[in-house]
N, C-alpha and C positions, 0 to 999 in steps of 0.2 A: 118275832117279839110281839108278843101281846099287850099294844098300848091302848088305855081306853083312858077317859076322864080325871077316873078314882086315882089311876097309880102314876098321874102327870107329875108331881112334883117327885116322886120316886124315881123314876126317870133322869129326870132333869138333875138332879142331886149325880146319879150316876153319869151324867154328859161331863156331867162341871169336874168331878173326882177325872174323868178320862183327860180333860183338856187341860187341866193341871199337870197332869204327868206325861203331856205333850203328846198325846195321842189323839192329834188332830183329826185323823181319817176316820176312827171310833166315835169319836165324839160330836163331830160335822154329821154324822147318818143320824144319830139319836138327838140333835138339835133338828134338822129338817125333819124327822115323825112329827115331832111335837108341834110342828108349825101346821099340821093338818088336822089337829085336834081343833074342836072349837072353843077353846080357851085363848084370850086373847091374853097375850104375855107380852111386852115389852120387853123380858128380860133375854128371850129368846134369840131376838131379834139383836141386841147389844151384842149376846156372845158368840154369835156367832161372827159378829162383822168384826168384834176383836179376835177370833179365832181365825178369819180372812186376813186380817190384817197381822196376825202374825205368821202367817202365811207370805206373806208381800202381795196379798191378789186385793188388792188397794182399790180398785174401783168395785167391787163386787163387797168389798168391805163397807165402802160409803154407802152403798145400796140399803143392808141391813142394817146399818147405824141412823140411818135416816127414815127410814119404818120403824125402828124404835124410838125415833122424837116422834113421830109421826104418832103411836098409839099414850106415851107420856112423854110429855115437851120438856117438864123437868124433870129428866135424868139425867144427874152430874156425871156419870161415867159415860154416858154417849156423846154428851159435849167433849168433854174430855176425847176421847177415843177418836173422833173428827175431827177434833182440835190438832192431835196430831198429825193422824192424817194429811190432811191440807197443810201442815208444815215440811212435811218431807216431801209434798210436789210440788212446794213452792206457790202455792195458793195463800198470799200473805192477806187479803182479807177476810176468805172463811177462817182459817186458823186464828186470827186475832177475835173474830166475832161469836165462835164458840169457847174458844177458851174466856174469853169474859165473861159469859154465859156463865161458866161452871164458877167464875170467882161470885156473879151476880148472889145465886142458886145459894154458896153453902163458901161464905168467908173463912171460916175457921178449918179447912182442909188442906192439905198440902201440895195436894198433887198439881192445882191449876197452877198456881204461882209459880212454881217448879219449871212445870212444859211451857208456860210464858215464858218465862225467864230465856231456857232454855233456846226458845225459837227466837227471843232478839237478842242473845247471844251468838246465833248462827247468823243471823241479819246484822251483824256487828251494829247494832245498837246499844253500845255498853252503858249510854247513862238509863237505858228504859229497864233494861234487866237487871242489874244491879237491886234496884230498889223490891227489886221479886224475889229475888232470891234470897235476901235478907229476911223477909218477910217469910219465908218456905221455912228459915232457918229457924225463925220466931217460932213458929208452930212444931217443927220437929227438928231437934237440933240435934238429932244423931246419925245423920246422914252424910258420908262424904262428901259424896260428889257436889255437893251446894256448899261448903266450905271450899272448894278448890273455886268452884265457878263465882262464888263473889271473891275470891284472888285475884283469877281470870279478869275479870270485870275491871277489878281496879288496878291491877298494871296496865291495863287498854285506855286508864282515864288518868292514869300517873299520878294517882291516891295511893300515896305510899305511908298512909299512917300508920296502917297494922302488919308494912312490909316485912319487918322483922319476926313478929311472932306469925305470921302465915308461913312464911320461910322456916323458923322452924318447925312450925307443926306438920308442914308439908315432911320434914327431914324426917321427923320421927316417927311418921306413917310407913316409910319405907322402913327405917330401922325394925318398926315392929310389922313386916309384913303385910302391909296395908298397901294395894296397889291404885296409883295415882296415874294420871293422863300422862303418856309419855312423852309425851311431845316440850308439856312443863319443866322437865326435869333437862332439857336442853336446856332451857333458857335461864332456869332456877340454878342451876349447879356447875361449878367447874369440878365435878368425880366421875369420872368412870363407874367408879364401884355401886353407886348411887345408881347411874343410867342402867347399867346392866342390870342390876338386883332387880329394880323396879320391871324390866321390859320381862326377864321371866316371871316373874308375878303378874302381871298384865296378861302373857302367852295365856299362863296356866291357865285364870281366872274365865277371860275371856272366848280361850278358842279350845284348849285343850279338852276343858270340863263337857264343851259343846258338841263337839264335831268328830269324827270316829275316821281316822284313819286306812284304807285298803292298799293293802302293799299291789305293785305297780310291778309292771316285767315289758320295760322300753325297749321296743324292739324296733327303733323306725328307720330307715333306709333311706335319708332324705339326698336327694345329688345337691342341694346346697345345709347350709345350716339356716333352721328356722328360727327367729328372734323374736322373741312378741314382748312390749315392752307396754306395763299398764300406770295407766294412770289416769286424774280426772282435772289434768291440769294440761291437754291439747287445747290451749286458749290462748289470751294474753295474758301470762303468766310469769314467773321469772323464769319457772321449770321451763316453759315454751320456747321461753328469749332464750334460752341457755342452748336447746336441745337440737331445735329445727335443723339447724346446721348441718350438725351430725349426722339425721336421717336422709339428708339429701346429699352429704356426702359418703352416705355408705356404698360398701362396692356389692349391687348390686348382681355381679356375677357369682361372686361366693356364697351372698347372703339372702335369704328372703324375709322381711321388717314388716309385722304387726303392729300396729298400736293397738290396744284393748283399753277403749276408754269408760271411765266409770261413772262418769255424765255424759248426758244429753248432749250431743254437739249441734245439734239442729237449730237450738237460736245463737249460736254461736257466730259470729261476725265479725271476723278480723284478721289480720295478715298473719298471724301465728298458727290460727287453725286452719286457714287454707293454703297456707306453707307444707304445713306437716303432711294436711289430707292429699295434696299433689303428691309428695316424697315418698310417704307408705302408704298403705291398708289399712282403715281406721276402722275394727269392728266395736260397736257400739253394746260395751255387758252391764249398762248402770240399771237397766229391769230384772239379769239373769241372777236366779241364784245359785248360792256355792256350787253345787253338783252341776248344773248346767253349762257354766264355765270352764268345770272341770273338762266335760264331756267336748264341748266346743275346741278346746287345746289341745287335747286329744285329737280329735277329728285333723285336726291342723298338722300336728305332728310337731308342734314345739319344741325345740331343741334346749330351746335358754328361753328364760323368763324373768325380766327384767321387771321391778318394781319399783318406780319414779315415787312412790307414795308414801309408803312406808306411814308411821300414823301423824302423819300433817294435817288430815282435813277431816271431815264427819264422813265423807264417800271414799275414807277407804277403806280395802278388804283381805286385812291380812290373811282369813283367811283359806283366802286362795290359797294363799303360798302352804301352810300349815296342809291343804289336801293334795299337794304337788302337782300344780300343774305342766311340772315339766321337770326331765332328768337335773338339770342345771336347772338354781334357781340365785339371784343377785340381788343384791339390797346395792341401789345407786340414787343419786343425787337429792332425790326428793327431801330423805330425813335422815339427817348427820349424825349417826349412830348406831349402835347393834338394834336389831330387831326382837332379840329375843331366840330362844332355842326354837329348833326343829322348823324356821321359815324359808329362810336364805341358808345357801353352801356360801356364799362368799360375799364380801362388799368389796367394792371399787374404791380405792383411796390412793395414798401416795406416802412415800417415807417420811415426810415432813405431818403427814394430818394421824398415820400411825408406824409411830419407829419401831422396832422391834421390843419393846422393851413393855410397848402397851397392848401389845395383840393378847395378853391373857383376859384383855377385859372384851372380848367382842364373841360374839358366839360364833360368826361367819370367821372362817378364813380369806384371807388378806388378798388381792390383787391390787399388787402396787403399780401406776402409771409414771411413765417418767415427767419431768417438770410438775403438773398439775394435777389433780383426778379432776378440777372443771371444765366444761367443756364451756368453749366460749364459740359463737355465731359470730365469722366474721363477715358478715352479711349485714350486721345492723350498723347504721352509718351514722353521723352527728348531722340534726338537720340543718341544713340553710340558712334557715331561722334563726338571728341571734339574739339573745335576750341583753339586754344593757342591768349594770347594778340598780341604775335609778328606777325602773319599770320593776326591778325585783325586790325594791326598797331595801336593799343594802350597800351602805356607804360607799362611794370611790374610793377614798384614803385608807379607808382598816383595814386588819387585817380578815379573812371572811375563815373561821373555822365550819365547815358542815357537818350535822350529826343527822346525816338520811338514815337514822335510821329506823325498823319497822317501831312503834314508839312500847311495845309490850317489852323491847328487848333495852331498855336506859331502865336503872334501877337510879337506887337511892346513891349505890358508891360510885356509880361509872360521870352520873350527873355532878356529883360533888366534884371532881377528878376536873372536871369541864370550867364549874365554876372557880376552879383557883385558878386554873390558865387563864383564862379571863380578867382574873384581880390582877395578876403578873404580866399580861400583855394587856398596856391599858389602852392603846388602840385596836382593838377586837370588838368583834360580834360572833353570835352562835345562832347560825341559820338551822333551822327544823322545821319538821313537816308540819302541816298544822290540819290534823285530822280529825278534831272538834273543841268544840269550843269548852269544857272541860278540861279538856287535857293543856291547851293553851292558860288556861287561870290558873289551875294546878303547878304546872313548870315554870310560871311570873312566880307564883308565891314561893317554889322553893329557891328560886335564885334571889329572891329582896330578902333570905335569910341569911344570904350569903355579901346582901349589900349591893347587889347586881343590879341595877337600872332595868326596867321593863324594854327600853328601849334597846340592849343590847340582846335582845333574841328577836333572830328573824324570824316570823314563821312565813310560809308561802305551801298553797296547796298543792297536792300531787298532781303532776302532769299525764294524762292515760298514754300521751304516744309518747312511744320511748326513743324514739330520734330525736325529740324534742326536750324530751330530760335530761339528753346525752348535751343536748346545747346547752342547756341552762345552768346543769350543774359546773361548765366551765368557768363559773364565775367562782366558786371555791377557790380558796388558796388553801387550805389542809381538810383533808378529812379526817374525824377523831371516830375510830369505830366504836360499836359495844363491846360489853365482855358481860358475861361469858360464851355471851351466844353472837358470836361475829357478824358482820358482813357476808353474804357470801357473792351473790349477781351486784347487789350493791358497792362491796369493794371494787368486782370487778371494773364495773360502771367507771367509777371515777378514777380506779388508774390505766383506762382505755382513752381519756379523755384530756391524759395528765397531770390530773391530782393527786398527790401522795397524800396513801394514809397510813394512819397511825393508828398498830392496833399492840392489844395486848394478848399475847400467847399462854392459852392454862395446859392443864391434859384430857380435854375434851376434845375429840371431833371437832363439835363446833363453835369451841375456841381456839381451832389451828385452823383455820379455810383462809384468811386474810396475810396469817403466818404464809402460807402453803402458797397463797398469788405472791406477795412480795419474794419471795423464794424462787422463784419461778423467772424473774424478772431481778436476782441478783441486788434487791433490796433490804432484803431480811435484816441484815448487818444496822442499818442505816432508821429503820421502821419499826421492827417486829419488837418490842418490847418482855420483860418476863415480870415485871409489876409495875402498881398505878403508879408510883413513886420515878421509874424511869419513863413509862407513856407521858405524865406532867412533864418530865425536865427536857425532852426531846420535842415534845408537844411548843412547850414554853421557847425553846432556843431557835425554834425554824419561825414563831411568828415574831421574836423580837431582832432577827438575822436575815436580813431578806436577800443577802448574797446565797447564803447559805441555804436558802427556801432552792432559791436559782438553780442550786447547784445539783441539787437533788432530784429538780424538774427536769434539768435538762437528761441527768442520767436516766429518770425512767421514760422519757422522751429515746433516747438514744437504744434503751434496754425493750424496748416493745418493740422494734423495728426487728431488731439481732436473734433476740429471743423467741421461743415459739408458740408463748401464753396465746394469744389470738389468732392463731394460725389452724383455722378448723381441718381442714386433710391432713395435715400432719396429727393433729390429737386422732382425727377417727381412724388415720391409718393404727396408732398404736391401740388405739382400744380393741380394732378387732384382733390385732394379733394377741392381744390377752383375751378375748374372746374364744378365738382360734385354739389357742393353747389349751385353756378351760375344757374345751369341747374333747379335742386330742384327749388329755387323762382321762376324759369319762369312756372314751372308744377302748382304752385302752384297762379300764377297770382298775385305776390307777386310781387312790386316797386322794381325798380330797387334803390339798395344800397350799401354801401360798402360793402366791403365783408373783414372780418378778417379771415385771415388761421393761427391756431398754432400752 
């Protein structure tokens, strides 16, 4: 290539057209000539460390982004570009001090307020992002994804003023093919048809358009079955509380157990992670990309590939699943739903979370568990520690209804639903988390519409050790779950402890997980409601009936013992046998179908 002076910008025009059409390796050779000309560019130096960085080669990114401050200081796109940078390593105050930078530089642009927004949205900082992304929206207001994230924003601060038309616009983005974070539509929607439609629009969008498929010829010969099970929640987590269990009771003669974690576990510090990392093999893929992982699971010889993640968090990778990591691939626990075509052969559920009747709406095929698909750890204990009403500031004499729950998941109808139980049992209170002081103002104002006293909501803040939850919440006399998005470690929580809850059952996933425990435990009858209208009257009868509370306590007192919701070898015995069986049909080149475990 003959590069001299004269035809520098000629060049560079041909770098920028290559690295547009993703042709990184072309475009990276003809960005480095030009850096040996003696034309001092800046701009060189930008694209290429955005061209590193969408690469993932992130510190070699910062390198050339910081040689282009270095030749011009103000340039809005290199702050930018290092702004985010430093948010996805978790570097929260360069990220904050370039991205103000770029708002300093040039107010009337979109992008900073956006990628702020953004990064204290992942910092669950919802009062600081909010006011960003409103502002994003000011300047360009045809933009999805910042109509969904100031939604986000304000169910996380229980600003339910535009709850209604957000809720519909959200609805008619999916009608009209418009794909929305899926994870919202758990929480937004009791439809199937809704989750589903959206997850393959999400697939298409996201991975299909991306990532190119090579057909596979598994040929592996393993003497046991290899399990690798990914996720980025080997923490204290509820996934963790749930899972530990399991992996230290699997039968390690039959099996050999992966974890494939999608974070850094290295400052990780706590009985969940060093639970798990004793029990399995914890290989570390939150730097590797797609094909690397691919190639890594391969080397392993992965039999089944279990997906804890599913799209819960920002670190995860569907992906994966999408390039096959493995002949056998499961959608479990992580996200109460279909994933979408061509990721998972199968999810893990139970007849109660999908009866026959809803398997047309799930892309995977069905493996039913008997009692429960939750897996409960009966390793976690109630501590010692007991917390008294008065230390929790809630009354001796009332009755205490709990709504633990995550607070994104109380809308406008489930909280209303609360406040009339309330008006009707006039010795009550309604204990909640109290996760900022927003959401606390927010949840006073909407109950003093309802005439509700300030003083009858408790808040009290999260407790991080979960032996210590497990005490405190025994101060509960009913739990009143969400709808449409359940309880799920939560329900189990407090009827591990003796407290009955009260949920309402839709035809979602996950509006049956609460259904699916009382079930389990031979309460459904007694609890599991099918509208707000009986949740109120069953809600209303057990707090102005305290034999009748008695009577219900004592039976899930007596049904946890009989029953085998908590009993972790018996759930991992039958999971592997649906394991087993799974593995079986695919030896056998047999159609992928449901699978009944008894």
């Amino acid at each position: 290539m003959d590069l001299n002076e004269k035809n520098f910008y000629e060049f560079l025009n041909k770098a920028i057209l290559l690295h547009n059409n993703n042709q990184f390796k072309e475009a990276e050779q003809i960005y480095k000539l030009l850096l040996k000309t003696k034309i001092s560019n800046s701009d060189i130096f930008r694209l290429l460390g955005t061209l590193k960085a969408q690469n993932g080669e992130l510190e070699e990114a910062k390198s050339y982004l910081i040689s282009s401050l270095d030749l011009k200081y103000q340039d809005y796109y290199s702050h930018l570009n290092l702004g985010t940078i430093y948010a996805s390593i978790d570097d929260k105050k360069n990220s904050i001090k370039h991205l103000n930078e770029c708002i300093y530089l040039d107010k009337n642009k979109f992008e900073a307020y956006d990628t702020l927004g953004r990064f204290f949205l992942n910092d669950k900082n919802y009062s600081k992002a909010l006011p960003l992304f409103k502002k994003a929206k000011s300047i360009k207001k045809d933009i999805d994804d910042v109509d969904e994230n100031i939604f986000k924003c304000e169910l996380y601060l229980a600003n339910w003023k535009n709850y209604r038309a957000n809720l519909e616009n959200i609805s008619n983005k999916i009608k009209n093919n418009f794909v929305v974070e899926p994870f919202a539509t758990l929480n937004l929607f009791n439809s199937r048809t809704n989750q589903k439609k959206n997850a393959e629009l999400y697939v298409k969008k996201n991975i299909v358009n991306k990532y190119i498929v090579k057909e596979k010829n598994y040929n592996y010969q393993n003497k046991k079955i290899n399990i690798g099970y990914f996720s980025a929640d080997f923490k204290e987590h509820p996934v963790a509380q749930s899972i530990a269990g399991l992996f230290e009771n699997h039968n390690k003669e039959k099996f050999k157990i992966f974890g494939f974690s999608l974070i850094d576990l290295k400052k990780e510090n706590n009985p969940y992670t060093n639970r798990i990392s004793k029990a399995i093999e914890i290989i570390d893929i939150s730097k590797k990309k797609s094909h690397e992982i691919e190639k890594i699971c391969t080397e392993l010889k992965i039999d089944i590939a279990i997906d804890l993640q599913g799209f819960t968090s920002r670190f995860c990778r569907p992906e994966i699943f999408y390039l096959r990591v493995a002949p056998i691939q499961i959608n479990y626990l992580g996200y109460s739903g279909t994933l979408g075509p061509n990721l998972c052969d199968y999810i893990i559920a139970d007849k109660i979370i999908i009866p026959p009747e809803h398997r047309y709406d799930y892309y995977e095929k069905i493996i039913y568990l008997p009692d429960s698909f939750l897996v409960n750890d009966d390793k976690q204990i109630i501590s010692n520690k007991k917390f008294s009403r008065a230390e929790l500031n809630l009354p001796n004499d009332a009755v205490v209804y709990c709504a633990y729950n995550n607070i994104y998941k109380i809308n406008p109808d489930i909280f209303g639903v609360w406040m009339n139980i309330l008006i009707k049992v006039k010795n009550s209170v309604l204990w909640l988390y109290e996760t900022n002081d927003d959401v606390k103002i927010n949840l006073i104002k909407e109950a003093k519409k309802k005439n509700i006293n300030s003083d009858r909501l408790i808040f009290s803040k999260m407790v991080k050790d979960n032996c210590e939850h497990l005490s405190r919440i025994e101060n509960a006399d009913i739990f009143l779950d969400a709808f449409p998005y359940n309880g799920h470690t939560t329900t189990r929580d407090f009827l591990k402890v003796g407290v009955p809850v009260i949920t309402i059952f839709g035809e979602t996933f996950a509006s049956r997980v609460s259904y699916s425990l009382l079930s389990a435990l031979e309460l459904d009858e007694d609890l599991a409601c099918k509208s707000f209208e009986e949740y109120e009257k069953v809600a209303v009868e057990l707090g102005q009936n305290k034999y009748h509370l008695m009577k219900i306590k004592k039976k899930l007192d007596i049904n946890k013992e009989k029953n085998f919701l908590f009993k972790t070898s018996i759930f991992t015995k039958n999971f592997e046998k649906a394991l087993e069986e799974v593995y079986r049909k695919y030896l056998k080149k047999m159609p992928i179908d449901h699978i009944l475990t008894e």
